[in-house]
C-alpha positions, 0 to 999 in steps of 0.5 A: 500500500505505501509503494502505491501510495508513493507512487501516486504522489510521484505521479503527481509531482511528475505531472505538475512538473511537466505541466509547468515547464510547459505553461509557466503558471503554477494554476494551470499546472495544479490543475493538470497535475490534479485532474491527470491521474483521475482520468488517468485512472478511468482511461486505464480501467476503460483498456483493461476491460477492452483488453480483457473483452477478448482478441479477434481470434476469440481467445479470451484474456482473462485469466484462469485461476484454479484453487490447488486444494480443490485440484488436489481433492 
């Protein structure tokens, strides 16, 4: 959880950063750094579920996952 944690924070900083070096105004590059990894968060939900839809061959990626002590019983 703090790996996560402090990789949010990192994100961000990263974001406001980049966002001021490219405007030169600390409002605008908050506001960036701020709204980003929300819809960063929703654009990588939206591509897991399309991922996971399937492929063109029909093979599904989801994955399987088996209980070893039913696979033993």
């Amino acid at each position: 959880m703090t790996k996560t944690a402090t990789y949010s924070v990192m994100h961000m900083v990263v974001a406001i950063s980049v966002a001021y070096a490219l405007t030169g105004s600390w409002i605008v590059a908050l506001g960036i750094g701020l709204v980003q990894p929300v819809v960063q968060t929703v654009a990588y939900h939206l591509h897991e579920r399309a991922w996971s839809f399937g492929d063109p061959r029909g093979h599904s990626r989801r994955k399987v996952t088996i209980d070893t002590a039913q696979a033993a019983a």
